[in-house]
Residue, then its C-alpha position, 0 to 999 in steps of 0.5 A: x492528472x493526479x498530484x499523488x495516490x494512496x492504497x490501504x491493504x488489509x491483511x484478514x489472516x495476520x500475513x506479515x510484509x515486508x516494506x514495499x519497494x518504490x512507494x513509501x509505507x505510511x508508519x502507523x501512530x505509535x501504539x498501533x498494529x501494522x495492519x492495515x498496510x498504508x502505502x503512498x505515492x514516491x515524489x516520482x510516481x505520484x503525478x499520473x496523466x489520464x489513462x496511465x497506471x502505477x506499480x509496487x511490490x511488496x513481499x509478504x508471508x503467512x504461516x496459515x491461511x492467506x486470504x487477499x487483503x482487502x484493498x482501497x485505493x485514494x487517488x489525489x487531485 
């Protein structure tokens, strides 16, 4: 069972999103670049059972090329 979790998007081509909805987007120090996109867990949806999965959404942009980001995943225990 896990006590929360955390995934890292990083957007290769400058693509712009918005806040996600649901889990809560890890502000960047002052000074620093939005990207990569940190995001964690709500106090709802951080506790996963085994074999049990989580969602988010977000709503992006790009103005030329989209590659996926590149994407880590931290589970807390």
């Amino acid at each position: 069972t896990s006590t929360g979790w955390e995934v890292t998007l990083d957007f290769p081509d400058g693509q712009i999103v918005q806040p996600p909805w649901d889990p809560i987007r890890i502000p960047p120090p002052p000074g620093e670049p939005l990207n990569p996109l940190r995001i964690r867990n709500t106090s709802w949806n951080g506790v996963l059972q085994p074999n049990v999965s989580t969602t988010f959404g977000l709503v992006g942009t790009y103005t030329v090329a989209n590659r996926p980001p590149a994407v880590s995943c931290v589970l807390f225990l």
